[in-house]
N, C-alpha and C positions, 0 to 999 in steps of 0.2 A: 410469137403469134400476134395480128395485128389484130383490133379490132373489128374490122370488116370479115373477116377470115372468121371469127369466132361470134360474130351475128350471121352469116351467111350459114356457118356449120350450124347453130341454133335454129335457124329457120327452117331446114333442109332433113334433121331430125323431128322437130314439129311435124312437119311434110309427112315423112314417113309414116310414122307414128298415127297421125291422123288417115294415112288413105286405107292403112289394114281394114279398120271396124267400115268404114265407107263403101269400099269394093265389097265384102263380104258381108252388108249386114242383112240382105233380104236371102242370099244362095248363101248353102253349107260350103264348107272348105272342101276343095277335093282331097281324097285321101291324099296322096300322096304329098302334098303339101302339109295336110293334118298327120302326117305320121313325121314327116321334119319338122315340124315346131312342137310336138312332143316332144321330141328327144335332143334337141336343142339343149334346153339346160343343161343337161347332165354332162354336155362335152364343154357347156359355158362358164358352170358354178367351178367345177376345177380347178380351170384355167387361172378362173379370178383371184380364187384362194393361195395359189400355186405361186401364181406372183408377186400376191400381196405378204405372202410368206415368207417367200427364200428372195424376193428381190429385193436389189441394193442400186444406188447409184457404181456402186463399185465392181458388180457382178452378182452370182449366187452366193446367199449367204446362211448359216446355220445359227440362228441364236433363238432366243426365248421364246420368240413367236412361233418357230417349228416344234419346240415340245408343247404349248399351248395346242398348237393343230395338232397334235397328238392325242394328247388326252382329251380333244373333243369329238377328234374320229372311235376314241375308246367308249366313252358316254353314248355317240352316236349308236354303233354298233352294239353296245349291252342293252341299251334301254328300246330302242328299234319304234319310236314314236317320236314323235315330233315334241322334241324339245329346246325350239330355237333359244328362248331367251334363257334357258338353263346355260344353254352350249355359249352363250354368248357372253355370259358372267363366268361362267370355271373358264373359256378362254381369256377372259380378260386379268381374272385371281389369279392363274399359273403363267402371266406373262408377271403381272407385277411380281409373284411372289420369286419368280425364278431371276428377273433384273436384280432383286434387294437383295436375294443371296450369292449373287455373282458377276453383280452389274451391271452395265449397259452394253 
């Protein structure tokens, strides 16, 4: 990626970002646009997780960071409140502790 390529993608996100609250700040959203940026996340947060998890330069892959997402989706699901920076420490303790006792 060359530099112009990646000020023009910076610019161009800026853009974006900037014309949402612009177009919308005096008129409500129509539903139907208000009902897809609701549920936006919910198809986006996975995604993210999904590939920062099982993805490799080499393909899919299954190591420590898939039991980490595990027992954070297990904390998620019992405790049922938002407990990001819990989730975010027991993911990070059961990657280390699963590397030390079997690797990298």
């Amino acid at each position: 990626m060359t530099w112009p390529v990646l000020i023009t993608l910076a610019i161009l996100t800026f853009a974006f970002k900037a014309a949402g609250p612009m177009i919308f700040a005096k008129r409500p959203m129509p539903a139907w646009l208000d009902d897809i940026v609701r549920i936006l996340p919910l198809a986006i947060y996975p995604a993210l997780v999904a590939s920062s998890v099982f993805g490799s330069p080499e393909g899919v892959t299954f190591d420590a960071r898939a039991i980490a997402a595990a027992a954070v989706l297990v904390l998620v699901i019992l405790v049922r409140k938002r407990v990001f920076g819990f989730a975010m420490l027991l993911g990070a303790v059961v990657t280390a502790g699963v590397r030390a006792l079997f690797g990298p």
